[in-house]
C-alpha positions in Angstrom: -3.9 65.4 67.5 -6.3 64.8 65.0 -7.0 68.1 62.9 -10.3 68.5 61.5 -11.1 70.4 58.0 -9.6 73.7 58.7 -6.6 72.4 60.4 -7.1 73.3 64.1 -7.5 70.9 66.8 -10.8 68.7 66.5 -13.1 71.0 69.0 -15.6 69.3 71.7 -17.6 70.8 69.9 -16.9 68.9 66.6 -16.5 65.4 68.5 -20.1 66.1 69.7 -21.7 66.2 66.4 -19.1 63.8 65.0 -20.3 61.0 67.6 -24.0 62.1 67.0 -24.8 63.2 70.2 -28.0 65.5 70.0 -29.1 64.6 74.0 -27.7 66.0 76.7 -25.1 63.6 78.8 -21.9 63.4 80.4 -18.6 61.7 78.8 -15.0 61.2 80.5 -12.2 62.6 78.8 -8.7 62.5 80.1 -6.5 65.7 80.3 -3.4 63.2 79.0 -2.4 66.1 75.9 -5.5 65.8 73.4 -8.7 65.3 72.8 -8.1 62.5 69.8 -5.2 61.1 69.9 -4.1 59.2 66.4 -3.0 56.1 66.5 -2.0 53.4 64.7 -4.5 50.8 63.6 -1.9 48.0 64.8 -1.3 49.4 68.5 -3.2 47.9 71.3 -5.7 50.3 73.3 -4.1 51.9 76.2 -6.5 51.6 79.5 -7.7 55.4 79.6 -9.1 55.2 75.8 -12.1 53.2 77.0 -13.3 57.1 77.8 -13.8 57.5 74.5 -16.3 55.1 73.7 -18.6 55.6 76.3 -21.1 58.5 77.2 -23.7 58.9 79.7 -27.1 60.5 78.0 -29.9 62.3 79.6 -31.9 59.7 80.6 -29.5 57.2 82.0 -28.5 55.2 79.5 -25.5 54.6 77.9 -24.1 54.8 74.3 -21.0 52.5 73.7 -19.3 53.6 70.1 -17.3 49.9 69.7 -14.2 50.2 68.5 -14.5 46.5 66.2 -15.5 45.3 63.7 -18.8 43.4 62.9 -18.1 40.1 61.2 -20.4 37.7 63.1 -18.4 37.1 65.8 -20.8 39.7 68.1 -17.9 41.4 69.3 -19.9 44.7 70.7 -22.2 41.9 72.9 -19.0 40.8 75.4 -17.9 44.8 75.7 -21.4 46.1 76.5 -21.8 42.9 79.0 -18.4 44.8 80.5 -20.1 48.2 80.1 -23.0 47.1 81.9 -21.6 45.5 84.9 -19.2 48.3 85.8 -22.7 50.8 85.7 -24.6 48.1 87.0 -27.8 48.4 83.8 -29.1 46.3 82.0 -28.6 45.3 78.3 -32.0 47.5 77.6 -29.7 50.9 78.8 -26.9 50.3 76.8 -26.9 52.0 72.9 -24.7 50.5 70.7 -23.3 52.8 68.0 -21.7 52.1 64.9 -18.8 54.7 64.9 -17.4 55.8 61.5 -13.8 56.9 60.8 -14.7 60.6 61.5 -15.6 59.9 65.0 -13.1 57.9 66.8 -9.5 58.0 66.9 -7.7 54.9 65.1 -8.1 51.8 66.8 -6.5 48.4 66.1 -7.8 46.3 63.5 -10.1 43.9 64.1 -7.9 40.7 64.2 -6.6 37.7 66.4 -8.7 37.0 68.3 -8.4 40.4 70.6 -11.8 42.1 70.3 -12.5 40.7 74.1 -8.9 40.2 74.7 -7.4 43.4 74.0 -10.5 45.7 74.8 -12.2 44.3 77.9 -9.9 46.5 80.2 -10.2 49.7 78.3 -13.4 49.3 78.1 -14.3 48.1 81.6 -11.9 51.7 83.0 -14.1 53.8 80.8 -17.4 52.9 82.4 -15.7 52.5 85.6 -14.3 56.1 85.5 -17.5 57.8 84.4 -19.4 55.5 87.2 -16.8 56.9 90.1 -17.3 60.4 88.3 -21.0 60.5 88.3 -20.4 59.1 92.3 -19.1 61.9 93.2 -21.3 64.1 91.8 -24.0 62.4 93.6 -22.0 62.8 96.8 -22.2 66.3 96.5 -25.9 66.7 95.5 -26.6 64.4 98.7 -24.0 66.4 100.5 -22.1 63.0 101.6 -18.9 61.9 101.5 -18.1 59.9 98.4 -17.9 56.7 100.4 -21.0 57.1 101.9 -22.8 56.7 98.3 -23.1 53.1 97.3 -24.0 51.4 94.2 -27.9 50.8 92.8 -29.1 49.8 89.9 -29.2 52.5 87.5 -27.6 54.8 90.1 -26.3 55.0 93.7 -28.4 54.7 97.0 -27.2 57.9 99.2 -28.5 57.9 102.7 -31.3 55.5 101.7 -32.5 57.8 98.9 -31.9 56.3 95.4 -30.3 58.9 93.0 -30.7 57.5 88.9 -28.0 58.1 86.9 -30.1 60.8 84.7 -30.3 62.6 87.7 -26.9 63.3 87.4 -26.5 64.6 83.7 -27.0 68.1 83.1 -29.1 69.7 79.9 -26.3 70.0 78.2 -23.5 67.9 76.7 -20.8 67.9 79.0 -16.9 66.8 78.7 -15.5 66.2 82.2 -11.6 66.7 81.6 -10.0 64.5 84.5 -7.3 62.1 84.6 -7.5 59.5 84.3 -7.7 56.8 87.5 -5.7 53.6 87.0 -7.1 52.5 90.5 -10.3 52.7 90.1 -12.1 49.4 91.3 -13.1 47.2 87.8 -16.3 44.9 89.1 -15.5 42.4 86.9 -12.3 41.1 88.9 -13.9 41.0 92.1 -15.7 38.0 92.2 -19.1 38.3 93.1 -20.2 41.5 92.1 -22.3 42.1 89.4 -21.9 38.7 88.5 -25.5 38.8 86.6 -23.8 40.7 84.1 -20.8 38.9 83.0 -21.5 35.0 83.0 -24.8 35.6 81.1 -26.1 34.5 77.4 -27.5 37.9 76.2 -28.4 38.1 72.9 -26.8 40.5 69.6 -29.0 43.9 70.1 -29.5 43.5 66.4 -30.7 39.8 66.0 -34.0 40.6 65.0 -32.8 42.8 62.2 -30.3 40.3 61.0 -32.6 37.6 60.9 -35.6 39.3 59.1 -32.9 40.8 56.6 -33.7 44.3 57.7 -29.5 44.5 58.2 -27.7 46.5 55.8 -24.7 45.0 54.6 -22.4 46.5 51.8 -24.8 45.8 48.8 -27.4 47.4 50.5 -26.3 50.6 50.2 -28.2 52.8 47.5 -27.8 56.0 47.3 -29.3 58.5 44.9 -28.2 59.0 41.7 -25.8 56.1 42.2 -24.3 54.1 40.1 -22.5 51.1 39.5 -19.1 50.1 38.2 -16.8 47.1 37.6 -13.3 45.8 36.9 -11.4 44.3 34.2 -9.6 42.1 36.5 -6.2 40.2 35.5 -7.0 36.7 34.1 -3.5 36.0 36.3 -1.1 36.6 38.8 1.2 39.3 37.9 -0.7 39.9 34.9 0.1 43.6 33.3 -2.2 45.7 31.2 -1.2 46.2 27.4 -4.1 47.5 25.5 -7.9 48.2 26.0 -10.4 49.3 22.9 -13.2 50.5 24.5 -15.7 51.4 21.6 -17.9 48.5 22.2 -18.0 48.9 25.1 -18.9 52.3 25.1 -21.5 51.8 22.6 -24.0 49.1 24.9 -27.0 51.0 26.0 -26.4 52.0 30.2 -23.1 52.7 29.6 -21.7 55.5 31.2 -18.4 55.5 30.7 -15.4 53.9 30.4 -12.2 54.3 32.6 -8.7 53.2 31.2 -5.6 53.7 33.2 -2.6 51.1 31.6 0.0 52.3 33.6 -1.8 51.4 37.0 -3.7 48.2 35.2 -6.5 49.9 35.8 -9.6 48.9 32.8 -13.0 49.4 34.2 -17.1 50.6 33.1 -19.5 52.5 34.5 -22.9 51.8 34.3 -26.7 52.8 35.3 -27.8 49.4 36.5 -25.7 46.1 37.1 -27.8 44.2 35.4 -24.9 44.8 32.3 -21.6 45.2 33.9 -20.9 41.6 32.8 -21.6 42.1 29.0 -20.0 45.8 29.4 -17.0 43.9 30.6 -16.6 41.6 27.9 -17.4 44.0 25.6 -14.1 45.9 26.3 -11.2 44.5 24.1 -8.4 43.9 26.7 -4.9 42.2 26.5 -2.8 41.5 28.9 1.0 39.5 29.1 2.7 37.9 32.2 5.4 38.3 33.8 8.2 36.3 34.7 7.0 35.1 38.1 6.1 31.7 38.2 4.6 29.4 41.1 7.5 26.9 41.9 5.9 24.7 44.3 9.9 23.1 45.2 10.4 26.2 47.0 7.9 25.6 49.6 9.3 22.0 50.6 10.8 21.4 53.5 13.2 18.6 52.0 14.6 21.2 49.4 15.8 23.5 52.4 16.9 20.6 54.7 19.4 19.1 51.5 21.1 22.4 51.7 20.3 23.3 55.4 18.9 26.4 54.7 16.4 27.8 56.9 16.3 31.6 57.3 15.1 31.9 61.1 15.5 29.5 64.1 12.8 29.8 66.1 13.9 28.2 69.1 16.9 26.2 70.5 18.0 24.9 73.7 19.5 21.7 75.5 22.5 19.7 74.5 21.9 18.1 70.7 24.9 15.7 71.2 23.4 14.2 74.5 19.9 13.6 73.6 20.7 12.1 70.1 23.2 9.4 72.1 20.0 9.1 74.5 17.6 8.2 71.9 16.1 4.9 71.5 14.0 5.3 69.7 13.6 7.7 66.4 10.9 8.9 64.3 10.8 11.1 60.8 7.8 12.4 59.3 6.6 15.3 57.1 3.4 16.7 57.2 1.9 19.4 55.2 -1.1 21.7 54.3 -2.6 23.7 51.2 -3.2 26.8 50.1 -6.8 27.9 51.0 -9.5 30.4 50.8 -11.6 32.5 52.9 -14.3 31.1 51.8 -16.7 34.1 53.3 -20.5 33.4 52.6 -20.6 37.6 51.7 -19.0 38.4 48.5 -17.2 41.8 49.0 -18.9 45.1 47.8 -18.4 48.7 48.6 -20.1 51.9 47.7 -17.9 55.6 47.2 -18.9 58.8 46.9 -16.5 61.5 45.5 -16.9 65.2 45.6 -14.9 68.1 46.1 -16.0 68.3 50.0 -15.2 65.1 50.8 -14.9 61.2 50.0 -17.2 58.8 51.6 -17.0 55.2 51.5 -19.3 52.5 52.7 -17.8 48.8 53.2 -16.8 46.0 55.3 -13.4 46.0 56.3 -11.6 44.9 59.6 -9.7 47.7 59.4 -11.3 50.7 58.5 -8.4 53.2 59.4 -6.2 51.4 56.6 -9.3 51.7 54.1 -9.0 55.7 54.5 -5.5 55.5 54.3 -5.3 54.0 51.2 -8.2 55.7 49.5 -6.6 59.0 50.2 -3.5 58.1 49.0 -5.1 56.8 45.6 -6.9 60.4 45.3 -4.2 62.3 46.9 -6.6 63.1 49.3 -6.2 63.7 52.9 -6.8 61.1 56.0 -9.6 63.6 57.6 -11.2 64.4 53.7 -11.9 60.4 53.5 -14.4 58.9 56.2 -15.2 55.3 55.7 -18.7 54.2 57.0 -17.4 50.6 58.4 -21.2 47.8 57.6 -20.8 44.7 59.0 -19.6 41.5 57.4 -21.0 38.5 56.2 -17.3 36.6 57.1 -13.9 37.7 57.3 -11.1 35.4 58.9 -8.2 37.9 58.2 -9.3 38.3 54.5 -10.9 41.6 55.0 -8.2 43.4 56.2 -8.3 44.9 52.7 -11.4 45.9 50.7 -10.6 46.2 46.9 -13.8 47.3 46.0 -13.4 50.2 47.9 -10.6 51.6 46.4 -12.7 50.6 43.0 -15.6 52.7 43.4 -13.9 55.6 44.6 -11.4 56.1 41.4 -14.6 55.2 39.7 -16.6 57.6 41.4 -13.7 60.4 41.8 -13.9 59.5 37.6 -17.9 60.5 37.4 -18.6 62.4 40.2 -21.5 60.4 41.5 -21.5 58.0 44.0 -20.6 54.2 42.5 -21.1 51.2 43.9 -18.4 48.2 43.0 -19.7 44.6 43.9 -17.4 41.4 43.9 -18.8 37.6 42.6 -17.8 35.0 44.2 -15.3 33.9 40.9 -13.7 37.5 41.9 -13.7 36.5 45.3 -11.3 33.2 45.0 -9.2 34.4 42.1 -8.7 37.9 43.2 -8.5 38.1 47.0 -5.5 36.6 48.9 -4.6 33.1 50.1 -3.4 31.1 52.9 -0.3 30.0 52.1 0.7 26.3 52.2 3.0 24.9 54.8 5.6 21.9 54.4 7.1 20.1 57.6 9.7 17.6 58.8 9.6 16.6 62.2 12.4 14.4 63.4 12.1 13.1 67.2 13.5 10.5 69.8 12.2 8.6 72.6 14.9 7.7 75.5 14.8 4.4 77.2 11.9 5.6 79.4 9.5 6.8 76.8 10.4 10.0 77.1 11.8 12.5 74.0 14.9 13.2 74.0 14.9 15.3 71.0 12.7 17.8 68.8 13.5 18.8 65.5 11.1 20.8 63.6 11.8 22.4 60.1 9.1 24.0 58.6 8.6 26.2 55.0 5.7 28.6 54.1 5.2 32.0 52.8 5.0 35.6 55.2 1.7 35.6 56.3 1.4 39.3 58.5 4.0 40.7 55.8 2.5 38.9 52.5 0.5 42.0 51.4 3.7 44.4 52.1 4.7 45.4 48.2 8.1 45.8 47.2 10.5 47.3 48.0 9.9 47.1 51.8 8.7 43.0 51.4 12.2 42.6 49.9 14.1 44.4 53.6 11.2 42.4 55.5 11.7 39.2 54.2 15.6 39.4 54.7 15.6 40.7 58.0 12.1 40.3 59.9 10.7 36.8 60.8 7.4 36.3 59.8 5.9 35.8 63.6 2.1 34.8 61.6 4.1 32.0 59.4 5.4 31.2 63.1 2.2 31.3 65.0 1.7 28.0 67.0 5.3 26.6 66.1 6.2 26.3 69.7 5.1 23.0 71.2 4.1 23.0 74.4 6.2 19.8 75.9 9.5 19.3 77.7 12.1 18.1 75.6 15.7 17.2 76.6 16.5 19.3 73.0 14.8 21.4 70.8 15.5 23.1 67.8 12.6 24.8 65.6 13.6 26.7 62.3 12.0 28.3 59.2 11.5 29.9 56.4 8.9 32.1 55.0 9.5 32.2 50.9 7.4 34.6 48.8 5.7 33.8 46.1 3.5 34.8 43.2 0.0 33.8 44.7 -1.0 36.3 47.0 -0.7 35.5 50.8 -2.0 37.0 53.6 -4.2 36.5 57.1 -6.5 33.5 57.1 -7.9 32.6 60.5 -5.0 32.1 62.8 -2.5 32.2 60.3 0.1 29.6 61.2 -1.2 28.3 64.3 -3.1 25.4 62.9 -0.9 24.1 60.0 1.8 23.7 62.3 -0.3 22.1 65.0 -1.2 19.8 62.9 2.3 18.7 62.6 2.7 19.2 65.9 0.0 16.6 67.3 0.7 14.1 64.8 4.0 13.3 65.3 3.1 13.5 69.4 1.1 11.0 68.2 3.2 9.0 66.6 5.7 9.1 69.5 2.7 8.2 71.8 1.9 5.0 69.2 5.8 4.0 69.2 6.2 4.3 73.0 3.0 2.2 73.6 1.4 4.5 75.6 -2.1 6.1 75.7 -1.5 9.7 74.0 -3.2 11.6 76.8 -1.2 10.2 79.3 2.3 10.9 76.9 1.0 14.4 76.5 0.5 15.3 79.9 3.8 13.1 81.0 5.4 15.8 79.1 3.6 19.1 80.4 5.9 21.1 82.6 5.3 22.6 85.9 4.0 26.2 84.2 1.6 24.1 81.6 -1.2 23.2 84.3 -3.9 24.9 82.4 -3.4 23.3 79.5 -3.0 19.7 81.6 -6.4 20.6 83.1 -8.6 21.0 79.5 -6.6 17.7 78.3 -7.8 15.7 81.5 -11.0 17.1 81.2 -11.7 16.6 77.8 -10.6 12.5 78.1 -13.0 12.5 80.7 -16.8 13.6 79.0 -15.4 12.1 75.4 -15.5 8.4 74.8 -11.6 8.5 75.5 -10.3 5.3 76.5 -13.6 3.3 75.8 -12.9 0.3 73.6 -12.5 0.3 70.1 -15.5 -0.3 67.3 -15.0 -1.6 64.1 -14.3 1.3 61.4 -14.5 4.1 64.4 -11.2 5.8 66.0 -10.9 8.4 68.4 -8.1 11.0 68.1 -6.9 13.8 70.5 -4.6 16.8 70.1 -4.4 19.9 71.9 -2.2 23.4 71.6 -2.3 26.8 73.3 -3.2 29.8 70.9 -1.2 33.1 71.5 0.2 31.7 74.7 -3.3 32.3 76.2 -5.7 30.0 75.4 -6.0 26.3 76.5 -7.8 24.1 74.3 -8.1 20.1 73.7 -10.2 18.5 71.4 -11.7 14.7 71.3 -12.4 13.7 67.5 -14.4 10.2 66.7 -14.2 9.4 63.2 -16.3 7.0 60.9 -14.8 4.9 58.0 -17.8 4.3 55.4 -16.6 1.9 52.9 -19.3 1.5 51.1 -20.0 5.3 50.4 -15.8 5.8 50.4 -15.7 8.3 53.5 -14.3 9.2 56.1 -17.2 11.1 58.2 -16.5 12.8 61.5 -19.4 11.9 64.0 -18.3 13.8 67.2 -16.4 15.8 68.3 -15.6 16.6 72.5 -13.9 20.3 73.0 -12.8 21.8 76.3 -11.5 25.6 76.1 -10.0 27.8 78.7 -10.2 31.1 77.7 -10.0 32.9 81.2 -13.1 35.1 82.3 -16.4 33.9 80.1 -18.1 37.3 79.4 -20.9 35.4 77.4 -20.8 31.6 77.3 -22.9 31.1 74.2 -20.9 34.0 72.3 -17.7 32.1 73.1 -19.6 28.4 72.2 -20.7 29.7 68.9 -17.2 31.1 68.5 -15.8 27.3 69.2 -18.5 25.5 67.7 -17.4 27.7 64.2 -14.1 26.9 64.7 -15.1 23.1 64.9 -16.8 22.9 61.7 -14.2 24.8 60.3 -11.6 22.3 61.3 -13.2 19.6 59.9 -13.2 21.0 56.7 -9.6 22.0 56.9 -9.0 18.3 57.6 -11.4 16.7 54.8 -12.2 19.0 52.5 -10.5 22.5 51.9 -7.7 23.1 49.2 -6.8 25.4 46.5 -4.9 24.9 44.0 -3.3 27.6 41.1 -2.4 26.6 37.1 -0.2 29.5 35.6 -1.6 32.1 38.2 -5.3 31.0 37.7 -7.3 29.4 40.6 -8.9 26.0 39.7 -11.4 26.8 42.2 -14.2 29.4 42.0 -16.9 28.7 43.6 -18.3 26.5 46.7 -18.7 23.9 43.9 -14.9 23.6 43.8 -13.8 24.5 46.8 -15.8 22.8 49.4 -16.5 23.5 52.7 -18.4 21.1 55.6 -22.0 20.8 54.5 -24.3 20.3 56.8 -24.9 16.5 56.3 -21.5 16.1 57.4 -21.4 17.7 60.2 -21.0 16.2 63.5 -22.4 15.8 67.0 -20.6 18.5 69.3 -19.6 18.8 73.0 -18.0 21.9 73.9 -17.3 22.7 77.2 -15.5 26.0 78.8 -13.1 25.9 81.6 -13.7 29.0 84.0 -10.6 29.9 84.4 -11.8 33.1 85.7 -8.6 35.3 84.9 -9.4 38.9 83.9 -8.7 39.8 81.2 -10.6 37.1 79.4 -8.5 35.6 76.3 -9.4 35.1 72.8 -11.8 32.6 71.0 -12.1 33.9 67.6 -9.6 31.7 66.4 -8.5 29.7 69.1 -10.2 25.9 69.2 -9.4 25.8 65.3 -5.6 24.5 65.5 -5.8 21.0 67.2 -9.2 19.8 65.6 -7.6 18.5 61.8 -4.5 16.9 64.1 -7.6 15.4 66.7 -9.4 14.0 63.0 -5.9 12.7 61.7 -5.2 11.2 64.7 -8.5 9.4 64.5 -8.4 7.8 61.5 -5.2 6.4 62.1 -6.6 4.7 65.3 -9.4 3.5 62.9 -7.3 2.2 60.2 -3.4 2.6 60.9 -3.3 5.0 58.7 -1.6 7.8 58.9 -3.0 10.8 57.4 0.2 13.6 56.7 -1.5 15.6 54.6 -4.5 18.3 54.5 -7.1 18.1 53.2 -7.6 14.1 53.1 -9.9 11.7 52.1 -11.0 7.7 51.9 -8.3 7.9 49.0 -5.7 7.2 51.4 -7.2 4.4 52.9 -6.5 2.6 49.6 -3.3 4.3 48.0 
């Protein structure tokens, strides 16, 4: 149960005013123990708490309170696509709310790809319930049976007579406590029905206000009377707080005050504009000494933990070692490996608190706002239900929201002053001062048999925890000795037959901070992945889509089906030009979705680059709710890749990023970017599966793979460039 502020049981009353529903209307609540049932922000919605997030109003239309997070991947356009064809309206009857932590239960964070994945059922049984609710309320105001009503638009046709939904609602807000019906018919897996609905390209409800700037985003928030504050952050990892003299500080006109907590490294100013944070900052006197964590870069290689054979989890293992090594032919080593990168997010992160005795109120981007409360209340020894956080979109995420530091900033600074503060991030706080993802180090060693076939699969690998990464000690030190890392792991499993197979690793922590970065392991180790397949394909002599799909079992037809596809709209196969390649790689993300990727690569000598000029993608995710929703989802992925494969990389001196700004750490421009094809595969499964993050892991192994067909060169490690065309 969630309690409200005297203790009791959240009333209907309360949830009414909580969701904001003034208007009479009808919503569907199931009689399964409680009206809000908590739950943790990393569970997966359970079918019947779809009801939740949908009411009926007065007039027929619907409000849909979506439980994600806004990032720009439009997750709340797929779900009300799902709403709508379950009532049968139109996009034009559907309110979309933006729910704040006080009005919903928890729901999972917004993360891997799951916003369609994970909440198209739910979602779909909560307007499929209140439509087979409302049907038999019009049965009995037509006095028919309940099969006798069929559907309309808007309503149900009774006898010939059209009854509107609004017809239906009474004057006032009204709970209907019934259980909930696991059989009730979901439209969108019957083919054919409603079909209008799911299949089209509708457009973000908010694109106008997001393209004329009327969209508030965290640094928009102004309150009255606010104020703003800032942080004396560490100048390096693991840095700790020894001394602050604040009477400089204190003395710059606008200063408010000053707020020094050295036990919890905690040095920070408050000021009436933030035009003079930065001088106010540098005005404070602060030193700081390390600590005896160091970055040792030999811990993350793969040939340090193969001398001693010392990997902490096997992944996988099966088939007889002894027979395929005698059946080898053929045998290949190679390492590959990746860098530590950033974010990148075009948004700098901000946040806005207000402290009083009443309550706490923070406004911020965060995927999950549920661990935002959590945290703030345990900083102010607050409760969960005295904390609501007002969840604004996000100009980015890719797992590096998950926290929001400024948040937690402005509310001991505004707890400090009682006034509400606002706490902004630059972007040189941004890439020192968020979390990383972690570089990854492999050895693959493989055989071929006599007949081209492998006969053998050995993959070590070495990172950092990726899910675990921001657990502090002491439970990182009982995770990392007893819990694989399954992020680290993500996309480790290759998708071939293999007479044997072994895949180990291990996931060492170190000083730079680590956590999600957009899907975590999957592409690093695909990237290993596809290049050695095409290595093997290069020493066996045979075309790498044909070795790929000679090695596809029986239960891999899906993926076989976007890799022929994709050889057949790229130039696959055509013959080669002078300083071009094409390169192919493929993988299957979460075990769900198919993807394969074409890459045709330039080699400008006289400008020293390597330039991608096309890239060819076929994805099967499954059901498409809305195809140019998932396309933009791929084509981001795409541009992302290619700056994973030629440009991305940070890199740390005695805990201090060298990179801080887009200067440094690059990212695809837009003169570099290439022509696209993307193409989805109806698979037409429902659920559909996730594209957030999905086409990302084979496009760096497809660019790789390409230059080596341009040059014989093989490229092992990301980020590369026309360097290694000449080392």
């Amino acid at each position: 149960m969630t309690p409200d502020s005297k203790g009791s049981k959240l009333s209907r009353r309360a949830f009414l005013v909580k969701t904001g529903w003034v208007a009479a209307g009808v919503t569907v609540l199931t009689s399964c123990g409680g009206l809000l049932p908590t739950l943790p922000t990393t569970a997966s919605p359970e079918r019947e708490d779809g009801n939740l997030w949908i009411q009926m109003m007065a007039d027929g239309r619907v409000r849909f309170m979506c439980p994600r997070m806004e990032m720009g991947q439009g997750a709340i356009l797929g779900l009300s696509q799902i709403c709508a064809a379950e009532l049968n309206i139109d996009q034009a009857d559907i309110e979309c709310v933006e729910v704040d932590t006080s009005q919903l239960p928890p729901f999972k964070m917004t993360v891997g790809s799951e916003s369609i994945a994970v909440f198209a059922k739910p979602v779909a049984f909560g307007a499929a319930n209140l439509r087979e609710v409302l049907r038999k309320r019009a049965a009995a105001v037509a006095v028919l049976k309940v099969a006798e009503v069929t559907d309309a638009k808007g309503g149900f046709s009774a006898a010939g007579k059209f009854i509107a939904y609004a017809e239906l609602v009474p004057e006032k807000p009204e709970f209907l406590e019934v259980e909930f019906d696991e059989n009730v018919p979901l439209y969108l897996t019957e083919a054919g029905r409603f079909d209008q609905k799911s299949g089209q390209s509708w457009k973000l409800h908010d694109i106008e206000d997001i393209v004329t700037g009327r969209r508030r985003y965290s640094r928009d928030i102004d309150l009255s009377g606010m104020l703003f504050g800032d942080v004396a952050r560490p100048p390096f990892f693991g840095a700790k707080l020894l001394t602050v003299k604040v009477d400089k500080a204190k003395a710059l006109k606008g200063v408010v005050d000053v707020v020094v907590d050295v036990d919890d490294n905690f040095a920070a100013v408050i000021t009436e504009n933030p035009f003079i944070l930065m001088d106010a900052i540098e005005a404070m006197e602060v030193t700081w000494r390390k600590t005896g964590e160091t970055l040792d870069p030999d811990q993350l290689r793969v040939s340090r933990h193969r001398l001693d054979d010392d990997f902490e989890h096997t992944l996988d293992e099966y088939g007889s070692a002894k027979e395929a090594d005698a059946a080898a032919a053929h045998k290949l080593t190679a390492e590959y490996s990746t860098s530590f990168m950033a974010h990148a997010a075009m948004e700098p992160r901000a946040a806005v608190a207000s402290v009083t005795p009443r309550g706490v109120d923070v406004w911020c981007g965060s995927q999950d706002p549920y661990f935002i409360r959590a945290r703030i209340a345990d900083l102010l020894s607050r409760s969960a239900e005295d904390v609501v956080v007002h969840p604004l979109p996000m100009g980015g995420g890719f797992g590096g929201r998950v926290l929001s530091q400024p948040a937690e900033e402005a509310a001991i600074l505004s707890a400090h002053v009682g006034k509400p503060v606002s706490v902004r991030w630059s972007r040189e706080s941004e890439f020192q001062h968020n979390y990383f993802q972690p570089p990854f180090s492999h050895a693959i060693d493989a055989g071929l048999d006599a007949d081209g076939k492998i006969a053998y699969w050995r993959h070590d690998f070495v990172s950092s925890p990726i899910i675990f990464g921001l657990v502090e000690k002491p439970l990182s030190l009982v995770l990392d000795a007893f819990v694989a890392d399954k992020g680290t792991a993500r996309g480790a499993l290759a998708p071939y037959a293999v007479g044997y197979r072994r895949i180990r690793y291990s996931d060492i922590r170190t000083p730079v901070p680590i956590g999600a970065w957009r899907g975590l392991g999957s592409a690093p180790n695909t990237f290993a992945i596809e290049s050695m397949m095409d290595e093997l394909a290069v020493a066996a002599k045979t075309d790498a889509l044909q070795f790929r799909l000679r090695h596809l079992g029986q239960d891999q037809q899906r993926l076989g089906a976007v890799l022929q596809r994709v050889g057949e709209i790229s130039p696959w196969g055509a013959p080669r030009r002078e300083n071009e390649g094409t390169g192919l790689a493929c993988s299957i993300y979460k075990g769900e979705t198919f993807v394969a990727v074409v890459a045709r690569v330039h080699i400008d000598h006289a400008a020293q680059k390597i330039k991608v000029v096309g890239l060819w993608c076929v994805q099967d995710c499954g059901l498409v709710i809305n195809p140019d929703q998932v396309e933009n989802q791929v084509l981001g992925n795409l541009m992302w890749g290619c700056g994973l494969a030629l440009k991305e990389k940070m890199t740390f001196a005695d805990g201090v990023a060298d990179q801080s700004n887009f200067d440094t750490y690059e990212i695809l421009r837009h003169d570099e970017t290439p022509a696209v094809v993307i193409e989805l595969s109806d698979g037409g499964a429902f659920p559909p599966t996730g594209v957030g993050e999905s086409a990302l892991p084979p496009v760096a192994a497809a660019i790789a793979n390409a230059v080596h067909a341009a040059t014989d060169v093989r490229p092992r490690h990301l980020p590369f460039n026309y360097d290694i065309l000449v080392s």
